[in-house]
C-alpha positions as CSV (number, residue, x, y, z in Angstrom):
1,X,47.3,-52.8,-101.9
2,X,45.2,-53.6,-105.0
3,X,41.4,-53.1,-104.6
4,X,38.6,-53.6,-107.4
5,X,36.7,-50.6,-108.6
6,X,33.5,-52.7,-107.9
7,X,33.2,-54.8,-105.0
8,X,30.3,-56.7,-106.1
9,X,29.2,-59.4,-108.8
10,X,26.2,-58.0,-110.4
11,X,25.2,-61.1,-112.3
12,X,24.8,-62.8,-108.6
13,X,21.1,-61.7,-108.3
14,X,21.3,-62.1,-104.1
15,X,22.7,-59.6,-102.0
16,X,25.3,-62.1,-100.0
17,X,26.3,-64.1,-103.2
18,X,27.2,-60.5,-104.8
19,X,29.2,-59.9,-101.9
20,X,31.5,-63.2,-102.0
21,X,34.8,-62.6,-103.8
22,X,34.6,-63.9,-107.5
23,X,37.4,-66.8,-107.0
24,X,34.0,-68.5,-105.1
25,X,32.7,-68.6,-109.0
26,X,35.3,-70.1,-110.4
27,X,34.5,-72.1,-113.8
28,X,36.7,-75.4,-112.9
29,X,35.4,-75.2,-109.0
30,X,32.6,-77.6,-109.5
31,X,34.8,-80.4,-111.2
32,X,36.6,-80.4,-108.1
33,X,33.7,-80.7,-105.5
34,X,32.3,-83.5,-103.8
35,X,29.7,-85.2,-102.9
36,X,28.2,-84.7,-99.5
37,X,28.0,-88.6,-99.2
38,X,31.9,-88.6,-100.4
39,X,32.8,-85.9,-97.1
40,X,30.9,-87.6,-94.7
41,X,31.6,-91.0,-95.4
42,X,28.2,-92.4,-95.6
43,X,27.4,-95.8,-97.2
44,X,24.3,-98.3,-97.5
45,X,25.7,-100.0,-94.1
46,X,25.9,-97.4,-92.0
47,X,22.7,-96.5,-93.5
48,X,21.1,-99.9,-92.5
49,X,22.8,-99.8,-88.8
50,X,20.8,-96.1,-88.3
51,X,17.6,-98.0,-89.1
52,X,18.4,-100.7,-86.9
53,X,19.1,-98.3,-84.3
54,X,15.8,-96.4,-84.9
55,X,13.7,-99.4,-85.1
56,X,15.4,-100.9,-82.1
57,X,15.1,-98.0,-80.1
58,X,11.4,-97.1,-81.3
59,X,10.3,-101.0,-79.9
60,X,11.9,-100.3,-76.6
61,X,10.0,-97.1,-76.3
62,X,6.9,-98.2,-77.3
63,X,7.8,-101.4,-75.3
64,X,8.2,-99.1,-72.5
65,X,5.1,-97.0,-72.6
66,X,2.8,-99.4,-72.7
C-alpha cells in the first residue's frame, strides 16, 4: 500500500479542507460542475407555482385567522 509522506494540503488554510485528499482540488474539476439550479431542476415555472402556493396558502391563513 502506497501512503503519502504528508497527509495534508498545506496551501488549504482550513483544518478539514487540508484534510480532503488532493484529487478534491483537481484543476479541470470546476469545468465539470454544475449549477445547483442544473441538479435540482429548478426553472422560472416551478418558481412561479411556489409563489402561488405561498400566496395562496398565506390568504387562507390570514383568511382563517380573522
Amino acid at each position: 500500500m502506497r501512503r503519502a509522506l504528508v497527509l495534508t494540503n498545506e496551501a488549504a488554510r482550513h483544518p478539514f479542507r487540508a484534510s480532503l485528499p488532493m484529487f478534491v482540488f483537481a484543476i479541470g474539476e470546476m469545468e465539470n460542475r454544475r449549477s445547483w439550479r442544473l441538479n435540482f431542476g429548478l426553472n422560472v415555472n416551478d418558481a412561479r407555482h411556489f409563489a402561488a402556493t405561498y400566496v395562496a396558502s398565506f390568504v387562507a391563513v390570514s383568511t382563517f385567522i380573522a
